[in-house]
VMD Tcl script that draws the C-alpha trace (Angstrom):
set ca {
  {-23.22 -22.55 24.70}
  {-24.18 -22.17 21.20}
  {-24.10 -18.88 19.47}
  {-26.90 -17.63 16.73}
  {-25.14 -15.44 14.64}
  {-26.49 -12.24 12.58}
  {-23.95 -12.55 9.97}
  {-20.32 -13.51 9.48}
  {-17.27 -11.76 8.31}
  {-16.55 -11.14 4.25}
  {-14.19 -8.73 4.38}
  {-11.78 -6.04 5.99}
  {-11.80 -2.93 3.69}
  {-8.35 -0.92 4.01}
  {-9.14 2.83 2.75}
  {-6.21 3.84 0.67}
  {-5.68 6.05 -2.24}
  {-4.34 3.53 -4.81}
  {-5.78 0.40 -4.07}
  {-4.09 -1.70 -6.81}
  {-0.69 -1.23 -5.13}
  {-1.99 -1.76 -2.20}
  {-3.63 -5.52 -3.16}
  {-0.31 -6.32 -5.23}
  {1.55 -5.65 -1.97}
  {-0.39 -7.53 0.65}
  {-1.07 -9.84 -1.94}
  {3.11 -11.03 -2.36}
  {3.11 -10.42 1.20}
  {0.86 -13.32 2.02}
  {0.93 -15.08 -1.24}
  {-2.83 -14.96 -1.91}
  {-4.01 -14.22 -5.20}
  {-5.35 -10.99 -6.48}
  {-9.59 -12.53 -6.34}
  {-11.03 -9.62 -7.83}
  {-10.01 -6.08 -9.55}
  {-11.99 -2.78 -10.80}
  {-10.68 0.79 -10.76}
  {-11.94 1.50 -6.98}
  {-11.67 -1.54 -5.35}
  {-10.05 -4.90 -5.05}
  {-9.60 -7.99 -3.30}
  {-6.98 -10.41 -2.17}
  {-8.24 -13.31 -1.12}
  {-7.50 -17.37 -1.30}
  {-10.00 -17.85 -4.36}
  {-12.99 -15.90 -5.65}
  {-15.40 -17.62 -3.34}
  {-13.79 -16.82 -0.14}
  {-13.22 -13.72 2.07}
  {-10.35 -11.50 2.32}
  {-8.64 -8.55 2.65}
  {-9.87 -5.28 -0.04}
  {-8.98 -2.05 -0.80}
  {-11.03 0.56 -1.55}
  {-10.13 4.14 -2.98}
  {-10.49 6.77 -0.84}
  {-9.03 9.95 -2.90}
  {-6.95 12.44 -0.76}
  {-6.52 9.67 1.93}
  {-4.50 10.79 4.29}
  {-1.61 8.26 5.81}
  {-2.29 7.37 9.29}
  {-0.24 8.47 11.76}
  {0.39 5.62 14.44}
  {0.85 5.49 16.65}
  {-0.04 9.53 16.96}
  {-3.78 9.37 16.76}
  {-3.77 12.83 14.67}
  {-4.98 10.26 11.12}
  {-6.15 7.46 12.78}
  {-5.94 3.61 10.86}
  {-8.70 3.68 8.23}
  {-10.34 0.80 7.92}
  {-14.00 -1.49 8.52}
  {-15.37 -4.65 8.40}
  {-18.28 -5.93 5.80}
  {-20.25 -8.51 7.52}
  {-22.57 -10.78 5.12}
  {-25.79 -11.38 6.07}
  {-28.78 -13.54 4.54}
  {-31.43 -10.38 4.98}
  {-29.68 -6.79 5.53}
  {-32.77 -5.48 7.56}
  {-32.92 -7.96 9.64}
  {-29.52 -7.76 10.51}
  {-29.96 -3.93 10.89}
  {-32.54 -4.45 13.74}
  {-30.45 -6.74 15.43}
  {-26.76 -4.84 15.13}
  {-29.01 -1.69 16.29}
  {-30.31 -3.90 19.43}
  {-26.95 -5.02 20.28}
  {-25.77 -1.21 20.67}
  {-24.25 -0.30 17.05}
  {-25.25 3.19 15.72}
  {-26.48 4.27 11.99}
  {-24.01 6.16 9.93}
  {-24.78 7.99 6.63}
  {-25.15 5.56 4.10}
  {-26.46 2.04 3.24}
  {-26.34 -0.35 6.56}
  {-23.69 0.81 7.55}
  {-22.98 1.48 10.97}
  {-20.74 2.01 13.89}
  {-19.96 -0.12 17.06}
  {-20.35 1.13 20.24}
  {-16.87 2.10 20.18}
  {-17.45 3.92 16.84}
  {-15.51 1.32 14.76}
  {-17.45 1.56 11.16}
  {-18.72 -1.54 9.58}
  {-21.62 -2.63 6.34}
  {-23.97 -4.92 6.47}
  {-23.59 -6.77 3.33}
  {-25.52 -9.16 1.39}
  {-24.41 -12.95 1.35}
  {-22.77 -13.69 -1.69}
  {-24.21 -16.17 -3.98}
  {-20.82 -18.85 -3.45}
  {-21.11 -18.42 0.46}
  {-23.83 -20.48 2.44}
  {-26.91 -19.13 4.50}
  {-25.76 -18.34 8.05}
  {-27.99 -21.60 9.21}
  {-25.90 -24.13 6.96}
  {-22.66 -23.54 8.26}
  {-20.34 -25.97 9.94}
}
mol new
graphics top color blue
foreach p $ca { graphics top sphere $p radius 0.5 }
foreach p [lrange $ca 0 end-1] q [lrange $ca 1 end] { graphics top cylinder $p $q radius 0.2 }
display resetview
C-alpha cells in the first residue's frame, strides 16, 4: 500500500526557558552538532540541511511535572510541507483542529503541531526516496 503524504517531519520543538543550555545539553548527549543558533531558538541537528531536535524560548516556562500531569511535557512537531494551505485543508480533513496562530494546529488528541514551509535544502514531498 503506498502512502501520499501531506508533509514530513522537520522538527520537534522542546519549549524551555533557556534554549541554549538546553541544545548544548542534548547536543553532548547525542553528539550532534549545534545546526543553527539565535537568541530564541536553536537547533541540534546532524548538519544544517537536515532535521532535528530545537528549542524554543518560552519565558516563565514552567518545568513539567511527570509523571503528575499538573505541567504537562511541552512540546510539538513542525511538519514541512511544499504548499502550507494545502496542507491546512488536508490536516483539517483528517480531524486536526486550528489553534491561534499561523497553521498551526492540534491533533485530535490536542497534541500541537505547525505546518511549515519546505526548506530550500530539503526535496518536494514527490521526490523523495
Amino acid at each position: 500500500m503506498t502512502t501520499v503524504s501531506i508533509g514530513r517531519l522537520h522538527h520537534l520543538i522542546f519549549d524551555c526557558a533557556e534554549p541554549a543550555v538546553s541544545a548544548r545539553f542534548w547536543s553532548a548527549l547525542l553528539g550532534k552538532p549545534i545546526t543553527y543558533q539565535d537568541d530564541d531558538f536553536v537547533v541540534v541537528a546532524d548538519n544544517d540541511t537536515t532535521s532535528g531536535l530545537a528549542f524554543q524560548r518560552s519565558p516563565g516556562q514552567p518545568r513539567p511535572t511527570w509523571p503528575d500531569p499538573a505541567v504537562p511535557q511541552q512540546m510539538h512537531y513542525d511538519v514541512m510541507v511544499d504548499d502550507q494551505a494545502a496542507a491546512a485543508s488536508e490536516v483539517l480533513a483528517l480531524g486536526a483542529t486550528s489553534l491561534p496562530g499561523d497553521y498551526v494546529f492540534a491533533d485530535p488528541a490536542g497534541h500541537p503541531f505547525c505546518l511549515i514551509p519546505r526548506p530550500g535544502w530539503a526535496p518536494e514531498l514527490g521526490k523523495l526516496q
